[in-house]
PyMOL Python script that loads the backbone (N, CA, C, O; Angstrom):
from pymol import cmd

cmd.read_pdbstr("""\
ATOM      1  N   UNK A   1      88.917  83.128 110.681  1.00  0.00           N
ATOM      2  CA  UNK A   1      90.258  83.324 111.154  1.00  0.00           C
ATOM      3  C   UNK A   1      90.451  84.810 111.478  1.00  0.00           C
ATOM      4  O   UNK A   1      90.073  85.721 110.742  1.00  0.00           O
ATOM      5  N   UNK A   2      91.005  84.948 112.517  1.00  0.00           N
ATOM      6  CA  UNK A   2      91.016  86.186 113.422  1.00  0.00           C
ATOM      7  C   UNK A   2      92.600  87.094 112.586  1.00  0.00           C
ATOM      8  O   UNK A   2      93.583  86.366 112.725  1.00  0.00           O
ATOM      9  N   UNK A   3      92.868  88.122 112.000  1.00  0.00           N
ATOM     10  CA  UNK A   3      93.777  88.577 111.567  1.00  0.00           C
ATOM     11  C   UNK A   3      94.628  89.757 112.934  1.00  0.00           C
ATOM     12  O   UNK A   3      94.108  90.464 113.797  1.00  0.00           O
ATOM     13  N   UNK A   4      95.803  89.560 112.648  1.00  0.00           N
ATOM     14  CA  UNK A   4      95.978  90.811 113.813  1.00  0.00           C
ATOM     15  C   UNK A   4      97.302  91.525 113.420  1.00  0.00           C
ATOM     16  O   UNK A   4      98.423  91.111 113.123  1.00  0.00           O
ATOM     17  N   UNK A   5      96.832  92.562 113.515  1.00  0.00           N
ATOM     18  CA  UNK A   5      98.058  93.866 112.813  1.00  0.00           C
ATOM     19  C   UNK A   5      98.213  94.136 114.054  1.00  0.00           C
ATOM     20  O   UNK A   5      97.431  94.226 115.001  1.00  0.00           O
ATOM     21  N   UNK A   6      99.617  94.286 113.899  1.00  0.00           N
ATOM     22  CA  UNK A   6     100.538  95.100 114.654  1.00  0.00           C
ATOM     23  C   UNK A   6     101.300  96.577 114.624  1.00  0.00           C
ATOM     24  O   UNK A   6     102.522  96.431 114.589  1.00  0.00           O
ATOM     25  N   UNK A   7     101.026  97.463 114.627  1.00  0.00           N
ATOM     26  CA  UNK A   7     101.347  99.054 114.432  1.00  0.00           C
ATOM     27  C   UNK A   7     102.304  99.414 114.869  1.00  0.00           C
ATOM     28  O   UNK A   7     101.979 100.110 115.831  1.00  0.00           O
ATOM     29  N   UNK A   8     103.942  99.380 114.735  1.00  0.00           N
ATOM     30  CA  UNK A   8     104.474 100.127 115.627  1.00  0.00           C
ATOM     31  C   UNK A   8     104.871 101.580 115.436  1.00  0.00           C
ATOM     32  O   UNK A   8     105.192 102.050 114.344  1.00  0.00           O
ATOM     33  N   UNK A   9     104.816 102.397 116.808  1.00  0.00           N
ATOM     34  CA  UNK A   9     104.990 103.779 116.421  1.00  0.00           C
ATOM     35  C   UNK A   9     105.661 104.521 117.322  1.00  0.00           C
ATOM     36  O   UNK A   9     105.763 104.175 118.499  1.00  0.00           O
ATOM     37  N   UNK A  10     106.257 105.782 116.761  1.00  0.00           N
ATOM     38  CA  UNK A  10     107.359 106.480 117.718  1.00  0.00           C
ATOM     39  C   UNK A  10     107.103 107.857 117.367  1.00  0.00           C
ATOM     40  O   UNK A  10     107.403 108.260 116.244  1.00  0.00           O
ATOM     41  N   UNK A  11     106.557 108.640 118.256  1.00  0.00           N
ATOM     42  CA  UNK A  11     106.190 110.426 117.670  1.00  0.00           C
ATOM     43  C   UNK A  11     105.534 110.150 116.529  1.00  0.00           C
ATOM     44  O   UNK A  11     106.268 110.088 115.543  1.00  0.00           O
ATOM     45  N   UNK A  12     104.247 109.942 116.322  1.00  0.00           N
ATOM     46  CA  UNK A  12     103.570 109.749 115.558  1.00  0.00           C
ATOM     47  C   UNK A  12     102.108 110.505 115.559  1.00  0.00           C
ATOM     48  O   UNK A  12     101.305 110.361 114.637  1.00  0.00           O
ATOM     49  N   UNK A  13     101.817 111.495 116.944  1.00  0.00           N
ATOM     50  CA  UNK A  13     101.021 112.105 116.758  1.00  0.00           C
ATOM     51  C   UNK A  13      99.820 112.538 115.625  1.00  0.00           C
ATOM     52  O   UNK A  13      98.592 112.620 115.666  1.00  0.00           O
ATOM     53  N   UNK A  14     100.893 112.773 114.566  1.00  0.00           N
ATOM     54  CA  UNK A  14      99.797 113.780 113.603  1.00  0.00           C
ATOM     55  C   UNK A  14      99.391 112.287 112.295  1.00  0.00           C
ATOM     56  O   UNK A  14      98.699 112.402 111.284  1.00  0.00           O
ATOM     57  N   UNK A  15     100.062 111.076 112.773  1.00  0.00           N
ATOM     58  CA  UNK A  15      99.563 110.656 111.462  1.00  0.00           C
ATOM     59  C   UNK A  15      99.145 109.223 112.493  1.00  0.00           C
ATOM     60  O   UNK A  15      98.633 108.403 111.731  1.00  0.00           O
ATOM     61  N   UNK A  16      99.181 108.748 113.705  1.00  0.00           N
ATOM     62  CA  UNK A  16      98.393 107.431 114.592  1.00  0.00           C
ATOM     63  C   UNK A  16      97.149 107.252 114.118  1.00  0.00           C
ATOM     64  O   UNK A  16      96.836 106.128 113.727  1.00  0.00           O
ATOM     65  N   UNK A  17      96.313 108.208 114.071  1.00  0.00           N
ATOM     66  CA  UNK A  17      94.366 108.287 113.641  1.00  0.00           C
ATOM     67  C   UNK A  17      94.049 107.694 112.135  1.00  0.00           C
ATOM     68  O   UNK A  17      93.160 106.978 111.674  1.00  0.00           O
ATOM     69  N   UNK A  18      95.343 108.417 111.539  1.00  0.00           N
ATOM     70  CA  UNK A  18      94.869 107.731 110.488  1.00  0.00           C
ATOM     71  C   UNK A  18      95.156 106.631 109.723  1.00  0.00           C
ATOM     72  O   UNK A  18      94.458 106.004 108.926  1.00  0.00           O
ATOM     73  N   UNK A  19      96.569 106.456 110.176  1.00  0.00           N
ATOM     74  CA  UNK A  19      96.904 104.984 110.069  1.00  0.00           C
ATOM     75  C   UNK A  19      95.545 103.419 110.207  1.00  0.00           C
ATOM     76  O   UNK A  19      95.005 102.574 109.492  1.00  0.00           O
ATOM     77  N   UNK A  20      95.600 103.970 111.886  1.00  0.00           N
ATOM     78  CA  UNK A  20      94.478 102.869 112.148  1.00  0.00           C
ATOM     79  C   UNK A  20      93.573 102.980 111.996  1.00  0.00           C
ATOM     80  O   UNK A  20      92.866 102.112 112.507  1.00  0.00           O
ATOM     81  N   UNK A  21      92.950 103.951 111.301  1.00  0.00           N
ATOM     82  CA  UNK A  21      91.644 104.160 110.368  1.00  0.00           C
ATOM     83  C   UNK A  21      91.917 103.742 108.894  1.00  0.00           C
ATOM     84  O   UNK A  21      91.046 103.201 108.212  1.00  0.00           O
ATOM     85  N   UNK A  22      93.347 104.058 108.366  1.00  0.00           N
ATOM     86  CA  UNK A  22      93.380 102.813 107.153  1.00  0.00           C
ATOM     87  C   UNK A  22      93.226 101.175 107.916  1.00  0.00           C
ATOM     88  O   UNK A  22      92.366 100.432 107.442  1.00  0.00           O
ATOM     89  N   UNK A  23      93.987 100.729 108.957  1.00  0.00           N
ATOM     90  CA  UNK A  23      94.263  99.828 108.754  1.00  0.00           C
ATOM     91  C   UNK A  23      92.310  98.884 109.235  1.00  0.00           C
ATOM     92  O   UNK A  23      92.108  97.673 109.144  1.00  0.00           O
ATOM     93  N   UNK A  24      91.336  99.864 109.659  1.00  0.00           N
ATOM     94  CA  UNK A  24      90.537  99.469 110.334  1.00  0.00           C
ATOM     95  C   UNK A  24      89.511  99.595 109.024  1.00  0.00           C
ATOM     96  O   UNK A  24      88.562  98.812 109.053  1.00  0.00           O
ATOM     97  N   UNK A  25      89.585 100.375 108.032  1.00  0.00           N
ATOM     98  CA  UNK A  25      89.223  99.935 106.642  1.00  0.00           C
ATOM     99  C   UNK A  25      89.133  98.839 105.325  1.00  0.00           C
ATOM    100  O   UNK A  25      88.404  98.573 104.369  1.00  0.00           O
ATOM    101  N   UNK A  26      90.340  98.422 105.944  1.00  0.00           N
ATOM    102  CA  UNK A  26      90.795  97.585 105.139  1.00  0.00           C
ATOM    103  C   UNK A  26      89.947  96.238 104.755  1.00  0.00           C
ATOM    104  O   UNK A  26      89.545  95.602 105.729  1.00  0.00           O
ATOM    105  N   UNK A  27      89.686  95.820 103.706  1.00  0.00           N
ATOM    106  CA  UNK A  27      88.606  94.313 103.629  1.00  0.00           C
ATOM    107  C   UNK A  27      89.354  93.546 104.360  1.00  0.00           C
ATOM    108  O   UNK A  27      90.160  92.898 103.693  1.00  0.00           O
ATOM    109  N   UNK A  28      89.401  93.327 105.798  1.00  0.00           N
ATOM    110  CA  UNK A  28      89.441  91.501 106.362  1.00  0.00           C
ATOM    111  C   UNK A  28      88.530  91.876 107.269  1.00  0.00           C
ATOM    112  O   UNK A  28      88.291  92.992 107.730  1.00  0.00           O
ATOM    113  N   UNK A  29      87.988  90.710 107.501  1.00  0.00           N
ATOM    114  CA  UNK A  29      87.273  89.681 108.085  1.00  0.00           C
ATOM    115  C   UNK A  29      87.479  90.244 109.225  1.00  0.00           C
ATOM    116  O   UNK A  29      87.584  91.464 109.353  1.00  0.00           O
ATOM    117  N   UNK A  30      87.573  89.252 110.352  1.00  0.00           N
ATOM    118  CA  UNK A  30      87.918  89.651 111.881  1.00  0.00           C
ATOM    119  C   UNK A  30      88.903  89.873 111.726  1.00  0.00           C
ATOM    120  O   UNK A  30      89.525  89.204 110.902  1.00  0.00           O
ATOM    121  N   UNK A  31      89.719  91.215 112.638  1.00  0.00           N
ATOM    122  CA  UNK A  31      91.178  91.548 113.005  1.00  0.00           C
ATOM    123  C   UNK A  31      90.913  92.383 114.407  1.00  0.00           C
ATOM    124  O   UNK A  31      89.900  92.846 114.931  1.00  0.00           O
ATOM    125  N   UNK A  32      92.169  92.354 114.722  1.00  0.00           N
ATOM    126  CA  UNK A  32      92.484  92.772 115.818  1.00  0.00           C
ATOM    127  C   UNK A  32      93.739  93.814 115.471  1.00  0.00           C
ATOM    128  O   UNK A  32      94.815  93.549 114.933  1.00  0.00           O
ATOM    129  N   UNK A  33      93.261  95.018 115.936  1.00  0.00           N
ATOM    130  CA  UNK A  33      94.462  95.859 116.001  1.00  0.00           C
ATOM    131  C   UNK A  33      95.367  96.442 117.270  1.00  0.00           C
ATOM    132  O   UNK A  33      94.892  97.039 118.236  1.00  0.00           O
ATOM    133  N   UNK A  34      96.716  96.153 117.067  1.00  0.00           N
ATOM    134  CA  UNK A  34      97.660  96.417 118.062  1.00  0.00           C
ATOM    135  C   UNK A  34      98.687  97.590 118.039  1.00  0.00           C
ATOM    136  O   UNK A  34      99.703  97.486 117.352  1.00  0.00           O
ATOM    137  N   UNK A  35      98.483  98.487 118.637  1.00  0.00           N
ATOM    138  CA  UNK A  35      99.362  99.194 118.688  1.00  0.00           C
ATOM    139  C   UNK A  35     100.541  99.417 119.382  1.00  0.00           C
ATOM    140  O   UNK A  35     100.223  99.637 120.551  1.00  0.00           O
ATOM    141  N   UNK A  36     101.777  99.473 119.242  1.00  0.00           N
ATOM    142  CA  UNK A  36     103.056  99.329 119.958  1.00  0.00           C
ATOM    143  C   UNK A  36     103.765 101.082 120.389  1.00  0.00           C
ATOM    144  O   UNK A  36     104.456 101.512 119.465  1.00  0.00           O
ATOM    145  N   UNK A  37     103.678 101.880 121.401  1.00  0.00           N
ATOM    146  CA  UNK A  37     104.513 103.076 120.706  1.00  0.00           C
ATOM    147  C   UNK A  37     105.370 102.760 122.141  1.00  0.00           C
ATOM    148  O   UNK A  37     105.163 102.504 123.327  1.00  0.00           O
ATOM    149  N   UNK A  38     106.755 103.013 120.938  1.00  0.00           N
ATOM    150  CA  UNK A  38     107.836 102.847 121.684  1.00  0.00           C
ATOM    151  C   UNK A  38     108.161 104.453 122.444  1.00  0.00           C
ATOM    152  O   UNK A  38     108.865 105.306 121.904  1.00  0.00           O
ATOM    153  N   UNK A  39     107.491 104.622 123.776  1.00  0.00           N
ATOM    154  CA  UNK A  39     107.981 105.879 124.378  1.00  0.00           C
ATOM    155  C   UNK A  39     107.948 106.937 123.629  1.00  0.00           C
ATOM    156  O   UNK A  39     108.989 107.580 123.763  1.00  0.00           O
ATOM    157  N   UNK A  40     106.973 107.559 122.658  1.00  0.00           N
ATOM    158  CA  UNK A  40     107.160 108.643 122.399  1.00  0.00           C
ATOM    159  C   UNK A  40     106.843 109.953 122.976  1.00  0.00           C
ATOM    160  O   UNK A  40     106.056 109.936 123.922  1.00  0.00           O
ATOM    161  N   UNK A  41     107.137 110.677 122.730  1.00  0.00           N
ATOM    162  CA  UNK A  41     107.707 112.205 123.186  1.00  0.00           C
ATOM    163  C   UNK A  41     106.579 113.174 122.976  1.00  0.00           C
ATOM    164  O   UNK A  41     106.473 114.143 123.727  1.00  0.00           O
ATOM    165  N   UNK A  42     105.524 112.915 121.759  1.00  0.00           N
ATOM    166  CA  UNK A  42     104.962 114.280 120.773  1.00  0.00           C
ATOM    167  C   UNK A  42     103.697 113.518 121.191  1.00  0.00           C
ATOM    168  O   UNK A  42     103.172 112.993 120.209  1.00  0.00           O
ATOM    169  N   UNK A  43     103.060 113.299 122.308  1.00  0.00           N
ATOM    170  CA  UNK A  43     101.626 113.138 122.682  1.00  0.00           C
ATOM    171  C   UNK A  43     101.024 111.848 121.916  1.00  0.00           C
ATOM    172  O   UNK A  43      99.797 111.778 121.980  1.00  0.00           O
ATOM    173  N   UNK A  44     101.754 110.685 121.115  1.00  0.00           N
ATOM    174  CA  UNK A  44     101.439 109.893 120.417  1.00  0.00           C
ATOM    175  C   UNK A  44     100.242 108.902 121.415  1.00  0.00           C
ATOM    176  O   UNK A  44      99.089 108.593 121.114  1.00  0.00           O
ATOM    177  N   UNK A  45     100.885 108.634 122.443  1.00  0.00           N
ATOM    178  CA  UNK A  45     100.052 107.875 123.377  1.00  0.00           C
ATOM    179  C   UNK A  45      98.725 108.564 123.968  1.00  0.00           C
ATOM    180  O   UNK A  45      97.811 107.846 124.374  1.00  0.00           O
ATOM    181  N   UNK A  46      98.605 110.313 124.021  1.00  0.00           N
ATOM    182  CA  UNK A  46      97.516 110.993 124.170  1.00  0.00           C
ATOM    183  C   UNK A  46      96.375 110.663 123.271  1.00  0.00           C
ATOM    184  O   UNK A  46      95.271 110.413 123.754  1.00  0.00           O
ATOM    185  N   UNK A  47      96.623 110.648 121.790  1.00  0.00           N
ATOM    186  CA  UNK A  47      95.882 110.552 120.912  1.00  0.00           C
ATOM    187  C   UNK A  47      95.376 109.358 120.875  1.00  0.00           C
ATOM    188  O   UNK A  47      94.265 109.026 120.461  1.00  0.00           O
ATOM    189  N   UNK A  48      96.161 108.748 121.290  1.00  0.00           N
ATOM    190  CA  UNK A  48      95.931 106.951 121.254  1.00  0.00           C
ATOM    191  C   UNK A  48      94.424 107.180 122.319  1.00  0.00           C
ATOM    192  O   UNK A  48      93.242 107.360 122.028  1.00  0.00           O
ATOM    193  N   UNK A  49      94.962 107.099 123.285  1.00  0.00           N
ATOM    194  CA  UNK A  49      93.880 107.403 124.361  1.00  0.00           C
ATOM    195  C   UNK A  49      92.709 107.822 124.129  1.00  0.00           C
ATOM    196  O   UNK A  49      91.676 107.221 123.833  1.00  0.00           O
ATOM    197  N   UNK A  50      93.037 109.367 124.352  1.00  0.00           N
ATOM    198  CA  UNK A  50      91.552 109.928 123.745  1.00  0.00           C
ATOM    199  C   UNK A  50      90.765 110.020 122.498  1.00  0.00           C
ATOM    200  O   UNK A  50      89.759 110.714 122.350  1.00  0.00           O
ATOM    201  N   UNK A  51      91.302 109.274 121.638  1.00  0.00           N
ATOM    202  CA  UNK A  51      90.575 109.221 120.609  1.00  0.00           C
ATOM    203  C   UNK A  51      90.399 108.353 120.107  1.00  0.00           C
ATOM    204  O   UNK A  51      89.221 108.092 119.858  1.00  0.00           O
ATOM    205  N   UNK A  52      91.789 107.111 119.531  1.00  0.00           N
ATOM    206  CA  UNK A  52      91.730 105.668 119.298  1.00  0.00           C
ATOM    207  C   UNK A  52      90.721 105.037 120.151  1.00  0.00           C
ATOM    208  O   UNK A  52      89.754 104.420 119.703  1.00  0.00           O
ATOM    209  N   UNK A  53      91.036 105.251 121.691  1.00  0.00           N
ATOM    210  CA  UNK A  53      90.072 104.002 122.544  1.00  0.00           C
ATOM    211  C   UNK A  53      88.570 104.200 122.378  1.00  0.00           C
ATOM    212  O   UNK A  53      87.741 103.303 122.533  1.00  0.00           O
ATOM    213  N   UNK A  54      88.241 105.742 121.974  1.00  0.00           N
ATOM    214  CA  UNK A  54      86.493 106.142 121.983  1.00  0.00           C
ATOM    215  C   UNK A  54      86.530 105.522 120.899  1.00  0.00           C
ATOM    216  O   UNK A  54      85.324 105.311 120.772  1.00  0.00           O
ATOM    217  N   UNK A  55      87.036 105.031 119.943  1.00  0.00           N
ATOM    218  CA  UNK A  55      86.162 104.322 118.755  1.00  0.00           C
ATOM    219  C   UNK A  55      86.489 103.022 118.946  1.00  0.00           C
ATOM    220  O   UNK A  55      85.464 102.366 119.125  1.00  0.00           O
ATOM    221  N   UNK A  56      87.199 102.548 118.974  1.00  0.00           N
ATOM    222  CA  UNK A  56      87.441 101.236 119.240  1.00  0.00           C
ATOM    223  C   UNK A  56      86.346 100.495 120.524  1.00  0.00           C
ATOM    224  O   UNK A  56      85.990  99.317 120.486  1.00  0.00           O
ATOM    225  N   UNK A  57      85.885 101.626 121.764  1.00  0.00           N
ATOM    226  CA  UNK A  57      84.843 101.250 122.718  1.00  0.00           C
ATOM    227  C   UNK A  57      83.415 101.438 121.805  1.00  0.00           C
ATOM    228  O   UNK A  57      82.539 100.595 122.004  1.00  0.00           O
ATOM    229  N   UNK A  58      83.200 102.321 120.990  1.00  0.00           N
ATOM    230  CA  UNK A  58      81.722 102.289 120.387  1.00  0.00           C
ATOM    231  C   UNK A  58      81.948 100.771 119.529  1.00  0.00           C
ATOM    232  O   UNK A  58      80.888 100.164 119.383  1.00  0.00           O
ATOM    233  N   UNK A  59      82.558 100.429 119.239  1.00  0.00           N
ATOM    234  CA  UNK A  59      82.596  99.365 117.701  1.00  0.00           C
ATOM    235  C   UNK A  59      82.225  97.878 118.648  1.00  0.00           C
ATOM    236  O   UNK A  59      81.619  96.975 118.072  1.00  0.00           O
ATOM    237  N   UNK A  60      82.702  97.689 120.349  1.00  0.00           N
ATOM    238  CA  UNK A  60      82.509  96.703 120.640  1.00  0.00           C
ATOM    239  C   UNK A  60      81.013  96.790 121.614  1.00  0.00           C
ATOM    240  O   UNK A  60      80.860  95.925 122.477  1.00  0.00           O
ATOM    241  N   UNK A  61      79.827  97.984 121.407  1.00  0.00           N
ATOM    242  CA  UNK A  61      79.034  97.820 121.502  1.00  0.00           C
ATOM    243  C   UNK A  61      78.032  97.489 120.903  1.00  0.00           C
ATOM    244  O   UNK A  61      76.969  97.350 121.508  1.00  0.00           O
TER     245      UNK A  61
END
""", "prot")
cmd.dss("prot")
cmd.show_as("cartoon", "prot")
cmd.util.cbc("prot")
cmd.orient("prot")
């Protein structure tokens, strides 16, 4: 059974990485992680980008 978190976030810059590095720690099984940022302001979606997607692209090779 496939689990799937949902993240939502707003100016979250300095703490996005590590959130979904707890939540990508965590003991389950298959999951899927989702992130939601509602329009933020403080580069939240930058970080997402350049850094969330490079690990999330190595993990599905």
């Amino acid at each position: 059974m496939k689990v799937s978190v949902v993240i939502p976030c707003y100016n979250e810059k300095a703490a996005i990485e590590k959130i979904v590095e707890a939540v990508r720690s965590a003991a389950i099984g298959s999951r899927e992680i989702i992130v939601v940022d509602d329009g933020s302001q403080d580069r939240t979606q930058a970080v997402l980008k350049e850094n969330v997607s490079k690990i999330a692209a190595r993990e599905r090779l």
